[in-house]
C-alpha positions in Angstrom: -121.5 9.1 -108.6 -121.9 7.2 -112.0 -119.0 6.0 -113.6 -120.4 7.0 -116.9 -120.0 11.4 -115.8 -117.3 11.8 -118.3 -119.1 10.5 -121.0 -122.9 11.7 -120.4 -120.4 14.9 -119.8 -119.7 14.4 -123.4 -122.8 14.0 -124.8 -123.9 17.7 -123.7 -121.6 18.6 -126.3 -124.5 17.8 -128.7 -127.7 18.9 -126.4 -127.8 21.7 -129.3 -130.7 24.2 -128.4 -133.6 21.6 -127.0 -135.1 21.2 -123.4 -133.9 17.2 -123.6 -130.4 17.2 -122.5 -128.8 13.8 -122.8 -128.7 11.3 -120.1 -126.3 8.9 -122.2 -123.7 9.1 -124.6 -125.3 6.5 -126.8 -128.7 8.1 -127.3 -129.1 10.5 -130.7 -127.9 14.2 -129.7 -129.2 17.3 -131.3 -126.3 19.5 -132.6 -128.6 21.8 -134.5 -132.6 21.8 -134.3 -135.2 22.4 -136.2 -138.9 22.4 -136.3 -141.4 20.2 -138.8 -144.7 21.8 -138.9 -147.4 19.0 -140.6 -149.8 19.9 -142.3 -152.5 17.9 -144.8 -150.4 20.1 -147.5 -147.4 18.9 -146.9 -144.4 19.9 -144.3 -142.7 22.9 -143.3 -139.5 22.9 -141.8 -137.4 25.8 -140.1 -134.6 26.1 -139.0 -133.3 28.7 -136.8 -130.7 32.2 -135.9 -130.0 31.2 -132.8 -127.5 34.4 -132.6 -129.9 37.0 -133.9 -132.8 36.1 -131.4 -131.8 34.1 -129.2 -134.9 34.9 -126.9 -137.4 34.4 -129.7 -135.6 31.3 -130.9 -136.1 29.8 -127.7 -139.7 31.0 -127.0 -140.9 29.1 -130.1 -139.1 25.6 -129.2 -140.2 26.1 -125.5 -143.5 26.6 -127.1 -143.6 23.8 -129.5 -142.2 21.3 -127.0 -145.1 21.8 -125.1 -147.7 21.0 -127.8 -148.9 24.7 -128.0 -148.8 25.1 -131.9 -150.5 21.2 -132.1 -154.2 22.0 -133.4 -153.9 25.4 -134.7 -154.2 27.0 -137.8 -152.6 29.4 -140.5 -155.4 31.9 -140.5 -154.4 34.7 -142.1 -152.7 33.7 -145.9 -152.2 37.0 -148.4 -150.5 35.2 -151.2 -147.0 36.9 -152.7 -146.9 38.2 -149.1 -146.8 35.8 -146.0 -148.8 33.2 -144.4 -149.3 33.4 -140.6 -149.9 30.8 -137.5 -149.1 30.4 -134.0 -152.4 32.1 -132.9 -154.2 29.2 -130.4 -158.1 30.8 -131.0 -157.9 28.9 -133.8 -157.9 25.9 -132.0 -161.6 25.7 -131.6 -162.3 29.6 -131.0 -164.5 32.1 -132.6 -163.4 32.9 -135.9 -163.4 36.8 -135.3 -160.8 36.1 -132.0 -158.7 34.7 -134.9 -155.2 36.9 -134.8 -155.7 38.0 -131.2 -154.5 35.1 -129.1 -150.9 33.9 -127.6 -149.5 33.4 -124.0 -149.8 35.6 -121.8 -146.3 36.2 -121.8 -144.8 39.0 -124.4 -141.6 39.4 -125.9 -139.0 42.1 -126.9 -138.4 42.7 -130.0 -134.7 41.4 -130.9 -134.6 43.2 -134.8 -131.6 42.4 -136.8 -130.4 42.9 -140.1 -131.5 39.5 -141.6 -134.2 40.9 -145.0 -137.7 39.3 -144.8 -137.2 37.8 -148.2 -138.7 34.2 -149.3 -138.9 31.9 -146.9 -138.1 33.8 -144.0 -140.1 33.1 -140.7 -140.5 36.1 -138.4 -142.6 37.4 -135.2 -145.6 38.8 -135.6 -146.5 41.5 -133.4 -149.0 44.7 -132.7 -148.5 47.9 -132.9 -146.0 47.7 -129.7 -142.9 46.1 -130.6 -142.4 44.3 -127.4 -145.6 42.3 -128.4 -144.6 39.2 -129.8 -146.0 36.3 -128.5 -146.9 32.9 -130.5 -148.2 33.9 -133.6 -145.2 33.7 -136.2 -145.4 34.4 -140.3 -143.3 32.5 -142.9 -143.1 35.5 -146.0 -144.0 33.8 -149.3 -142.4 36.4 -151.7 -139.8 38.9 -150.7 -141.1 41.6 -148.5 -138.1 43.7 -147.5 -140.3 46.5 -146.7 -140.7 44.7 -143.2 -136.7 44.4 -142.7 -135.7 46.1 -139.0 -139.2 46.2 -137.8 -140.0 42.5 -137.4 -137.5 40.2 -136.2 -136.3 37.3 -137.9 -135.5 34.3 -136.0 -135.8 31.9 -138.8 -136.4 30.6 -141.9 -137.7 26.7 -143.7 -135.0 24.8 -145.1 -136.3 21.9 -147.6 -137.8 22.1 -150.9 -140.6 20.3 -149.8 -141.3 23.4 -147.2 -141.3 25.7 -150.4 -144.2 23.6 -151.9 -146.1 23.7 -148.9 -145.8 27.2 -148.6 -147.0 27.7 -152.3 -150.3 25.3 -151.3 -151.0 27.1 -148.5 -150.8 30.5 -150.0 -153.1 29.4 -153.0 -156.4 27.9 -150.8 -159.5 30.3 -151.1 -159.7 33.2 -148.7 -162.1 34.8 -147.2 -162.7 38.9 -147.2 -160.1 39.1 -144.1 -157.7 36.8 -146.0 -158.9 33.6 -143.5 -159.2 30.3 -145.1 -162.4 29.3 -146.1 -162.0 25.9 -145.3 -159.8 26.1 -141.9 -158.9 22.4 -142.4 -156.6 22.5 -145.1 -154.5 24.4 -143.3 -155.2 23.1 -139.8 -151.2 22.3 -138.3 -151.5 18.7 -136.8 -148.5 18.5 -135.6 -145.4 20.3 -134.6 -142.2 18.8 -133.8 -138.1 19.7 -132.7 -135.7 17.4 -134.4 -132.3 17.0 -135.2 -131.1 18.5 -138.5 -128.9 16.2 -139.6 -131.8 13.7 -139.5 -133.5 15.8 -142.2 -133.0 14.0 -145.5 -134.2 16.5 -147.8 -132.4 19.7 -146.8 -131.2 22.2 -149.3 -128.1 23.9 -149.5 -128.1 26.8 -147.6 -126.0 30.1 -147.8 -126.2 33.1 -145.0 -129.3 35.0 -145.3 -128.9 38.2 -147.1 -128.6 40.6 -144.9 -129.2 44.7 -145.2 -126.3 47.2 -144.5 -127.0 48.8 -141.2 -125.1 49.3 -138.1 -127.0 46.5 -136.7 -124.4 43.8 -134.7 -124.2 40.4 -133.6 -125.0 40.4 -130.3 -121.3 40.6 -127.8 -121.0 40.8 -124.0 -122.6 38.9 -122.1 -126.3 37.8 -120.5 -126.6 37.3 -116.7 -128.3 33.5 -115.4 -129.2 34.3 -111.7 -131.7 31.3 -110.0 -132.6 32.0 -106.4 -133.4 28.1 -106.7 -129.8 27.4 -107.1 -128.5 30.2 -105.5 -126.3 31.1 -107.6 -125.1 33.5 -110.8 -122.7 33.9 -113.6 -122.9 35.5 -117.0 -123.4 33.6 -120.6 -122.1 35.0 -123.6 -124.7 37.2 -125.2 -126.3 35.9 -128.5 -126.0 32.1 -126.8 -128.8 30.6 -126.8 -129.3 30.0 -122.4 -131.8 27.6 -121.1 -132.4 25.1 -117.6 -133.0 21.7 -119.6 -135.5 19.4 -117.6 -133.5 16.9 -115.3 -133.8 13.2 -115.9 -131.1 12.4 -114.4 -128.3 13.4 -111.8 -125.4 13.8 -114.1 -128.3 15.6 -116.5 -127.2 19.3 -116.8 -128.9 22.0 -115.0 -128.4 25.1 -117.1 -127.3 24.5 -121.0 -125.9 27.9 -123.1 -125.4 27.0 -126.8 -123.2 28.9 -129.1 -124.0 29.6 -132.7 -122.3 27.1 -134.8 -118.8 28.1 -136.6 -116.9 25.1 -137.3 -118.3 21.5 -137.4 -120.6 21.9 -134.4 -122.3 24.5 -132.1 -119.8 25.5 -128.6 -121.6 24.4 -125.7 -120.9 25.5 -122.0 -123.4 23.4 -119.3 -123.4 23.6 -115.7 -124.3 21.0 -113.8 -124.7 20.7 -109.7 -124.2 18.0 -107.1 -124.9 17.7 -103.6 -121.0 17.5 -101.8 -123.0 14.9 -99.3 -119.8 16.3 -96.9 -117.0 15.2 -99.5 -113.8 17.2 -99.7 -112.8 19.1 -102.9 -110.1 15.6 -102.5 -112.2 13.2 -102.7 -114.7 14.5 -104.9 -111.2 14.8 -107.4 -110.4 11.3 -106.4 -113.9 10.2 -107.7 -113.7 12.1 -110.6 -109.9 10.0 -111.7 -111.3 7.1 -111.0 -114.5 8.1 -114.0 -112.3 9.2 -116.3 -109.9 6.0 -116.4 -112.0 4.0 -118.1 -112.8 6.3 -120.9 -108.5 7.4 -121.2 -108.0 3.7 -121.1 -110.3 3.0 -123.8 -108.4 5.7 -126.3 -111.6 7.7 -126.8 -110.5 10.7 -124.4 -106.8 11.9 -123.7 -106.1 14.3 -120.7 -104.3 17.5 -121.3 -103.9 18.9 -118.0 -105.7 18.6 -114.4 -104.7 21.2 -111.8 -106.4 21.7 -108.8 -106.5 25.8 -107.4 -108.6 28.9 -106.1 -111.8 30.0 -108.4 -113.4 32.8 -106.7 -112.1 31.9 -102.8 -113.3 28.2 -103.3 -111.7 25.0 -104.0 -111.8 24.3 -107.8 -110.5 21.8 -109.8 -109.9 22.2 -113.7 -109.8 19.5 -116.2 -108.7 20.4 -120.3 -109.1 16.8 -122.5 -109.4 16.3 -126.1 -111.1 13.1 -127.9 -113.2 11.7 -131.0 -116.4 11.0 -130.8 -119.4 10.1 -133.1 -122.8 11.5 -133.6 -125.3 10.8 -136.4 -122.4 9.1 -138.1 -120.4 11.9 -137.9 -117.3 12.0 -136.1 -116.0 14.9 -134.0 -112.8 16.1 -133.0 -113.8 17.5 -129.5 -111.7 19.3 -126.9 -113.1 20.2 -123.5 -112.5 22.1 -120.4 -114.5 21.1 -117.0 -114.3 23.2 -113.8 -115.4 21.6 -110.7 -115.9 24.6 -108.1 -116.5 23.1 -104.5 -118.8 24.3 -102.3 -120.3 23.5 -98.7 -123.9 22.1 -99.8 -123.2 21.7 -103.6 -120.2 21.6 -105.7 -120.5 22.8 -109.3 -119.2 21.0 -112.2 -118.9 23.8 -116.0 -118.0 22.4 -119.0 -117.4 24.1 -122.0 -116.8 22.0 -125.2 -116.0 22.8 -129.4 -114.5 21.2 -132.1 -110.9 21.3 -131.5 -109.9 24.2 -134.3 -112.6 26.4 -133.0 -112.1 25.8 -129.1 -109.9 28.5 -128.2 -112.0 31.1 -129.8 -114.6 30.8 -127.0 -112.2 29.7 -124.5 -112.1 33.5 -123.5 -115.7 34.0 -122.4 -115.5 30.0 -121.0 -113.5 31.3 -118.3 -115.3 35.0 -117.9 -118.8 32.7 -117.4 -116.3 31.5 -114.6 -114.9 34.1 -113.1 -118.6 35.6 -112.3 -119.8 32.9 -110.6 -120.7 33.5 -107.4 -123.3 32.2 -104.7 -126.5 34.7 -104.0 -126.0 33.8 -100.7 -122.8 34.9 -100.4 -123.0 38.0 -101.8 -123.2 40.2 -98.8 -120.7 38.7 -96.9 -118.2 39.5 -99.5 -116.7 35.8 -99.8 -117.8 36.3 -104.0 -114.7 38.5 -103.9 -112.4 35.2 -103.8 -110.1 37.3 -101.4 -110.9 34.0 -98.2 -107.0 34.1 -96.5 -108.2 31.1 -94.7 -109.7 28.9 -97.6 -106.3 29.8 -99.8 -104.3 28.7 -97.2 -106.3 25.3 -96.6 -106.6 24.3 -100.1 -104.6 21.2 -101.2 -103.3 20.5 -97.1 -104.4 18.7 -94.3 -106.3 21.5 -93.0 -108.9 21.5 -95.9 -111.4 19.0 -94.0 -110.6 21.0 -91.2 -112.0 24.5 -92.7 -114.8 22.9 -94.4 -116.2 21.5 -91.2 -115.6 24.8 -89.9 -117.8 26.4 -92.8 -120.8 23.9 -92.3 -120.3 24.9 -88.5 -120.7 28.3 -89.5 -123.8 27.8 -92.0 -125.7 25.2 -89.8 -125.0 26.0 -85.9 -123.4 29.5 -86.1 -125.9 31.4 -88.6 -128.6 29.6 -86.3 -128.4 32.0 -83.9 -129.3 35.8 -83.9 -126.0 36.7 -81.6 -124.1 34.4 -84.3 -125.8 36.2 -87.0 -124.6 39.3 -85.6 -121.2 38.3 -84.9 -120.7 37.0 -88.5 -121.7 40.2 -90.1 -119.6 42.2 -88.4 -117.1 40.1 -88.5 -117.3 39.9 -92.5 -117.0 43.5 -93.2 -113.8 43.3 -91.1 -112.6 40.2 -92.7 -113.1 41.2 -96.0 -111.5 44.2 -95.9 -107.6 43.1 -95.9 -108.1 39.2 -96.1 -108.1 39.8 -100.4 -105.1 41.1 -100.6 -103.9 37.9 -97.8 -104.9 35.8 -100.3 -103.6 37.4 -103.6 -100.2 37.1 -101.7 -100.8 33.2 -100.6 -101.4 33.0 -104.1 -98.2 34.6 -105.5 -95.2 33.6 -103.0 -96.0 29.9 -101.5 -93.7 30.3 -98.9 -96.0 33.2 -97.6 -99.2 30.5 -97.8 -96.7 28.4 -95.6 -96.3 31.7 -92.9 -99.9 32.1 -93.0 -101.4 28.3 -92.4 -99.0 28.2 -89.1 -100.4 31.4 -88.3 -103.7 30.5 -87.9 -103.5 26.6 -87.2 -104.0 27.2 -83.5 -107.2 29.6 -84.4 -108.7 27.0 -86.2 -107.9 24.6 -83.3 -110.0 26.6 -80.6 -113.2 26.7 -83.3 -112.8 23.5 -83.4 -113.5 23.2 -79.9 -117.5 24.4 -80.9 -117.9 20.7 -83.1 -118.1 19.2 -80.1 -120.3 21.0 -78.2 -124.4 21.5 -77.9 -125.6 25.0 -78.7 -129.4 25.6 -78.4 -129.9 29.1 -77.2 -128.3 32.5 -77.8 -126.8 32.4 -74.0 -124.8 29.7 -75.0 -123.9 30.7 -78.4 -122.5 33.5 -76.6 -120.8 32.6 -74.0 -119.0 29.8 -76.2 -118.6 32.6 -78.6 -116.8 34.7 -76.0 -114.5 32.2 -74.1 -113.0 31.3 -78.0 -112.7 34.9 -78.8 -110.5 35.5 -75.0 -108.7 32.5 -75.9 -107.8 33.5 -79.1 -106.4 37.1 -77.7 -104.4 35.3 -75.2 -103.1 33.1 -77.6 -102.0 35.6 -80.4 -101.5 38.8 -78.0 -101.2 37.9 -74.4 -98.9 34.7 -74.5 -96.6 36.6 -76.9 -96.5 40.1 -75.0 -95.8 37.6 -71.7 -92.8 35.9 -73.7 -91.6 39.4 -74.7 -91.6 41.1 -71.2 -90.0 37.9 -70.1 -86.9 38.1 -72.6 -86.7 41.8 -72.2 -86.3 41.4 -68.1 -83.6 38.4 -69.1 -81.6 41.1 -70.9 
């Protein structure tokens, strides 16, 4: 692992709402995009609601990053109304196709409360709602007769995009308002930049907004990847995207929060291979990363405690530093959890300035408490009721269990018989080992009881690391011979003692 996790950590902080996560802390971070559409007229450039549509919001930088909008043309201008682009038959299509074309896939409509008025840049759609696509209009004079029925997801924000806007709403139209001479109007170019490198930006108040019961989106949204095999839950209205991976410590899923105080709450996931390390020694790593940024005075550790997230070994970090971006400096604090796993271990992060942290710290740690592993689900271990793994954690016997649990996953779940066995004995398991573990949890003296308890049960499984299984015969008969010696440890050697003291008497 890189020395440098903490601070490429830190730099996610200011991934803002782009498909470029940072790879290192140095490089210029985007706390706030926004897109600059060239034209031969002049620029456009819009910024975005990231917490009225999210979904659209993200459809049209996915879309821009990809060069989609590069080529094509605002075909349909009706000045003191809108102009509208985004349609890629204009690219070098037939003329009458113009206003017809997008991806293939659609969106659903995401209305909000935000009135069309100048300057606004909305969806354009057909007759179904759910229809957006690609194709997007920027309205040139107030039009609030569209208000509820398109949604808003942004709207330009330099003075320079205003006069483009008039240009482009003055050039000669044909009879179905298309420009007569395409190339005036041709976009060469569109582009995702950082706000704060826009010189020219004009001060900007909250859009006015219509009276309606409409709401800011609350609850949350669900992130479930079969390729991870995992899911958890975002808070709703965050913007929620996978970033592409340039590097290791590069983040896997990004959700960005609209921005309050002096930047935009950010909470990342990232995922590791465990490569067989312990929940120990991947902490032990982890201090030794860290000391050179504490030493340095840039990072100061509140707390580090290592406990039980969802009946896995977890280990949570809270810190608080300054940093600078863009010449800006930022009073961050954080919160990491590392949750340990038996292929993977997974490292969330959820960062804001320091005034602002603790009012997302709240749906921080829901995101956290829904994690779970598909995988998993039907054996009931997302439950975080494991007696076994609560007992384990922090002692001796934690390499112990985890070489159990890769037993189980690579030699044991092999086999049909062990297939069977383990499914069965799940739904048994799980139905009082919960309530084991709350109590592990509550009295440690109790956690003490239990680990003597089942040290010799864990000795005689065990016994299966060292042996060769390669057919279902001798999965069973292994599986048997542990499950008599078991029962003659825990009910025939004690009955024995019993019967022997009682004939003493």
């Amino acid at each position: 692992m890189n020395r440098l996790f903490f601070a490429i950590t830190i730099s996610i902080l200011f991934v803002g709402l782009t498909n470029h996560a940072l790879a290192q802390s140095n490089e210029s971070a985007l706390t706030e995009p926004v897109a600059v559409i060239e034209t031969d007229l002049g620029k456009i450039t819009i910024g975005f609601f990231p917490n009225d549509a999210p979904n659209h919001v993200e459809n049209f930088i996915k879309l821009t990053q990809s060069g989609f909008y590069d080529g094509t043309l605002f075909h349909r201008i009706i000045p003191g109304f809108m102009i509208q682009g985004g349609d890629p038959n204009t690219i070098d299509g037939d003329p009458s196709t113009w206003g017809t074309g997008g991806p293939d896939e659609r969106l659903d409509a995401e209305f909000n409360n935000i009135k069309h008025n100048r300057g606004i840049v909305s969806m354009a759609r057909s007759a179904d709602p759910n229809s957006g696509g690609s194709q997007f209009f920027i309205v040139h004079q107030d039009s609030n007769f569209l208000d509820e029925q398109y949604t808003v997801f942004g709207r330009i924000v330099t003075e320079e995009s205003f006069e483009t806007l008039d240009k482009i709403a003055s050039v000669a139209t044909g009879n179905r308002d298309e420009p007569l001479n395409p190339e005036q109007v041709r976009i060469t170019k569109v582009t995702i930049v950082n706000r704060a490198d826009v010189t020219d930006l004009i001060e900007l108040v909250e859009p006015e907004r219509i009276q309606t019961n409409v709401e800011p989106p609350t609850g949350n949204q669900l992130f479930e990847s079969e390729e991870y095999d995992i899911a958890f839950s975002a808070p709703a209205g965050w913007l929620l995207q996978q970033p592409e991976k340039t590097q290791e410590n590069s983040p896997d899923v990004v959700a960005v929060g609209p921005k309050v105080g002096i930047m935009n709450p950010v909470i990342s996931l990232t995922i590791y291979p465990t490569d067989g390390k312990t929940i120990d020694d991947i902490i032990s790593d982890k201090s030794e990363e860290l000391r050179e940024v504490v030493e340095s005075g840039q990072l100061t550790i509140i707390s580090q405690e290592q406990l039980v997230i969802n009946g896995k070994d977890a280990y949570v970090t809270n810190a608080q530093g300054l940093f600078s971006a863009n010449g800006q400096d930022y009073n961050v604090k954080f919160k990491e959890v590392v949750i340990h796993s038996t292929e993977n271990y997974y490292t969330f992060s959820y960062s804001n300035g320091v005034d602002d942290f603790d009012s997302q710290i709240e749906r921080f740690d829901e995101t956290i408490d829904s994690f779970k592993k598909l995988s998993e689900e039907s054996s009931g271990e997302e439950n975080g009721g494991c007696l076994i793994a609560t007992a384990a954690f922090g002692s001796e016997m934690a390499p112990q269990v985890q070489k159990l649990r890769e037993l189980r996953d690579n030699t044991i779940l092999g086999t049909e018989s062990g297939t069977a066995f383990m499914s069965g004995f799940n739904q048994l398991y799980y139905s009082f080992s919960p309530a084991i573990a709350d109590l592990e949890r509550e009295f440690p003296l109790f956690k003490e009881v239990v680990k003597l308890t089942i040290t010799p049960m864990l000795s005689t499984l065990s016994i299966l690391n060292y042996v060769e299984i390669n057919s279902e015969e001798e999965m069973i008969s292994y599986g048997v011979g542990i499950i008599l010696m078991n029962l003659g440890m825990y009910f025939a050697a004690p009955a024995i003692i019993i019967y022997k003291i009682r004939k003493l008497n």
